[in-house]
C-alpha positions as CSV (number, residue, x, y, z in Angstrom):
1,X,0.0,0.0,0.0
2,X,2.6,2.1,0.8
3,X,4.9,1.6,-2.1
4,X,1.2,2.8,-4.7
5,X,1.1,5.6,-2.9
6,X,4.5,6.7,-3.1
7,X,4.5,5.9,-6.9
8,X,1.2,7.3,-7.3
9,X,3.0,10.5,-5.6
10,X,6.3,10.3,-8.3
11,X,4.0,10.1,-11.4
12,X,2.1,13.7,-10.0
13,X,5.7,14.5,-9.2
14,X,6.8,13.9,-12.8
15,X,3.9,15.0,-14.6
16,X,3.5,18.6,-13.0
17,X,7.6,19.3,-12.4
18,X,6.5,20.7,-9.2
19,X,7.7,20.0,-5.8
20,X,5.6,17.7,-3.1
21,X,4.7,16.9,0.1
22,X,1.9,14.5,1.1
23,X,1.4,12.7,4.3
24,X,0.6,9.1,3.9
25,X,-1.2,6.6,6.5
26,X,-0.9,3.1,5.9
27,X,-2.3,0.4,8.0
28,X,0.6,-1.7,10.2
29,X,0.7,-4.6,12.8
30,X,1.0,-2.5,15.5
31,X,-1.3,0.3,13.8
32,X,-1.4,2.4,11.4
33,X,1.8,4.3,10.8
34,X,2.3,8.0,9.3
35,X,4.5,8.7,7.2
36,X,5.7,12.6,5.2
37,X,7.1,12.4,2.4
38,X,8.8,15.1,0.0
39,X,9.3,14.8,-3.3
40,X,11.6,17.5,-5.4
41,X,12.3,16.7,-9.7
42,X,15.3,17.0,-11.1
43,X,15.1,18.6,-14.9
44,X,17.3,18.0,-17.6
45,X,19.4,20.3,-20.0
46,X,16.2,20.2,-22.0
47,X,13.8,21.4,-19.2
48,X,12.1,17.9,-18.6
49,X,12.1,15.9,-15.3
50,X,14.7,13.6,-15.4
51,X,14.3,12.2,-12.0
52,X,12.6,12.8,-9.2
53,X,14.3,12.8,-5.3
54,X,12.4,11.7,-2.4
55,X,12.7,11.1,1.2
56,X,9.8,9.9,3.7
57,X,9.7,10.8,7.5
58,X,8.5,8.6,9.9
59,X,5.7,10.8,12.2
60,X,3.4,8.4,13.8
61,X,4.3,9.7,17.5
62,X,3.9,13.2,16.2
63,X,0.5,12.2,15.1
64,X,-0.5,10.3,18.5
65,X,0.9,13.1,20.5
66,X,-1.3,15.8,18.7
67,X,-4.6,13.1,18.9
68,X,-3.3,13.3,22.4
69,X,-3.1,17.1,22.7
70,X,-6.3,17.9,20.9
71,X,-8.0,15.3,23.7
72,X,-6.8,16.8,26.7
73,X,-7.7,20.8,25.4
74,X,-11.0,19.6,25.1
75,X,-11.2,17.5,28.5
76,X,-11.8,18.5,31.9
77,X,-9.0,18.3,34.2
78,X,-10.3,15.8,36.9
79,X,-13.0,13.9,34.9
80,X,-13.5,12.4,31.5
81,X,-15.9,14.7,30.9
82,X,-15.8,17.9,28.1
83,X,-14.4,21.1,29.5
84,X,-16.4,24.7,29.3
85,X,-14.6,25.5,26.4
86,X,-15.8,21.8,24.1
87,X,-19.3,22.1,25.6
88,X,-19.6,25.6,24.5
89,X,-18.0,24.7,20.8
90,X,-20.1,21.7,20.7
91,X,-23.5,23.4,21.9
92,X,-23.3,26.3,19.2
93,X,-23.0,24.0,16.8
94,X,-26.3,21.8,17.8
95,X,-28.4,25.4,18.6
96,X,-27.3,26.2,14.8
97,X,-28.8,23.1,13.9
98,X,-32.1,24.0,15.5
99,X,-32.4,27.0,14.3
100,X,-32.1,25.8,10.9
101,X,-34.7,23.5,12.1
102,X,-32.4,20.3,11.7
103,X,-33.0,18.7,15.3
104,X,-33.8,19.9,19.0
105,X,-31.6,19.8,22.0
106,X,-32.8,19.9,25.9
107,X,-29.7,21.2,28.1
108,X,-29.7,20.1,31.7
109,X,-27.7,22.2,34.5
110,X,-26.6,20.4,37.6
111,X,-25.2,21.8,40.5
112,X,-24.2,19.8,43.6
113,X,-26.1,21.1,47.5
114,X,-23.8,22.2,50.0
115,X,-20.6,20.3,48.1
116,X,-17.9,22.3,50.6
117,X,-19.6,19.8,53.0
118,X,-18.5,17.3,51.5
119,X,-15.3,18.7,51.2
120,X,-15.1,19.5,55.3
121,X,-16.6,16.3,56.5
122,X,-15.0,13.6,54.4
123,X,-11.6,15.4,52.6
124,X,-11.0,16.5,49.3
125,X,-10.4,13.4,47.7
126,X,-13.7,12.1,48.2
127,X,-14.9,15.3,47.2
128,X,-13.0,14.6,44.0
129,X,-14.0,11.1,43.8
130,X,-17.5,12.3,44.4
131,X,-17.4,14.2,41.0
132,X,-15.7,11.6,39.1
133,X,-18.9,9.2,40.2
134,X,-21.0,11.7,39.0
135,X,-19.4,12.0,35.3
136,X,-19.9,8.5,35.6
137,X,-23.9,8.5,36.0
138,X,-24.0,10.9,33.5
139,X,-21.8,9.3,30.8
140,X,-23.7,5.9,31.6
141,X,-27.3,7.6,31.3
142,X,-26.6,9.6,28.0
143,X,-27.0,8.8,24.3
144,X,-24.8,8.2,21.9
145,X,-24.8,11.5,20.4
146,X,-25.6,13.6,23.7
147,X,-22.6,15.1,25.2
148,X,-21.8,16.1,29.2
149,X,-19.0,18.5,30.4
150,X,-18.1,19.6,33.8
151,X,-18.5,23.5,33.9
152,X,-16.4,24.1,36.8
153,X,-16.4,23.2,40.1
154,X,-19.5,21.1,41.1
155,X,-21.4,22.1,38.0
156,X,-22.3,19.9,35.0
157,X,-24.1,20.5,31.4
158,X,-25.7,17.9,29.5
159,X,-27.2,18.5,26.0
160,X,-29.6,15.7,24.6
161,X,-29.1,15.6,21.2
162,X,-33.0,15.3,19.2
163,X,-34.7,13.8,22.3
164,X,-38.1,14.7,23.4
165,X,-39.1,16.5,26.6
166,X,-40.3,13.4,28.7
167,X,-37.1,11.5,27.9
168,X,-35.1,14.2,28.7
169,X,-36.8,14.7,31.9
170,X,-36.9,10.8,32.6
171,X,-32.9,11.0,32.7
172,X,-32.8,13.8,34.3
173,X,-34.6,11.9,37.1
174,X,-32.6,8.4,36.9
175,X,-29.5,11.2,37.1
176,X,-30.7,12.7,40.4
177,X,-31.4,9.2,41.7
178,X,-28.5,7.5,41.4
179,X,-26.3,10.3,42.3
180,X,-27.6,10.6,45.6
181,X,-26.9,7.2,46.2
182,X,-22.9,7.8,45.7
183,X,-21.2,6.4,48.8
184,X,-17.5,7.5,50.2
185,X,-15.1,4.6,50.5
186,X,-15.9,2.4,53.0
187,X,-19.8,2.1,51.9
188,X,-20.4,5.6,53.8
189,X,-23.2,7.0,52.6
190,X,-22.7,10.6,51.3
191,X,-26.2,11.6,51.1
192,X,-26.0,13.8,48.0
193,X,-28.8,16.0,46.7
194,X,-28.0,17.8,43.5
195,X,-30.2,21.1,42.2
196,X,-31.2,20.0,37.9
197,X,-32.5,22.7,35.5
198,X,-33.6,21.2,32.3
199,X,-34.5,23.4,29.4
200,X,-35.9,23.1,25.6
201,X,-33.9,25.3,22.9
């Protein structure tokens, strides 16, 4: 596969007389592998291309690291969950759709009661761990093409992607439900209540 493309590459190479660079993927036993490569012609006394030079660059770990980069800028810090800044980019683009009259979207708000009790009565890290359960519940209890993010702090945005009001609110509920039935390590009971806003656009 490789080897067509590179040819495939030389003939444009020798046809145009014009200098190239293409990046080429190509699928591998441990994955696929990247690969740039250059291509410069060489002309003759009589202005044709004679030959053509080229030189291929392995950049597969460029190419994960970037994946990798573009991942994290769009993921909050603690949980798996899209930052501000995705959810925003990612909720213009779905009220766009509705106002073209493509789809609908319901956006839930949730804010966790009294969290810096949490915080004082059982530590920051189950505080932590608290919020990590609850981008749990709401990655489990989502659609395929909804999407959650952690705002900041103990707040979370959901946007249900072309669902209908009573679904929306039916989640909504089974959300509310099973996070106040998050425990601390040990089985301790944390006795969570959350405050839910859930809107139509």
């Amino acid at each position: 596969v490789f080897a067509e493309l590179w040819q495939s590459a030389c003939r444009t190479a020798f046809e145009t007389g014009e200098r190239l660079e293409r990046e080429i993927e190509f699928p591998a036993a441990d994955g696929p592998r990247h690969f740039v490569v250059r291509l410069v012609p060489e002309f003759g006394a009589d202005g044709q291309v004679q030959t053509v030079l080229s030189s291929a660059r392995d950049v597969t770990e460029l190419k994960t690291l970037q994946r990798e980069m573009e991942v994290l800028a769009q993921t909050d810090s603690l949980t798996p969950l899209l930052n501000r800044r995705a959810f925003t980019e990612r909720a213009t683009v779905e009220f766009r759709k509705v106002r073209d009259g493509q789809g609908r979207l319901n956006v839930l708000l949730l804010d966790v009661d009294d969290f810096k009790a949490v915080n004082d009565t059982f530590g920051h890290l189950v505080g932590d761990q608290l919020l990590v359960g609850i981008s749990d519940v709401l990655q489990e209890e989502i659609g395929p093409y909804d999407f959650a993010a952690r705002m900041g702090g103990d707040e979370f945005c959901v946007g249900f992607v072309d669902t209908d009001d009573g679904n929306a609110r039916e989640t909504a509920e089974r959300i509310r439900r099973r996070i106040s039935e998050e425990t601390a390590p040990g089985g301790i009971a944390l006795s969570v209540q959350v405050s839910i806003g859930l809107t139509d656009v």
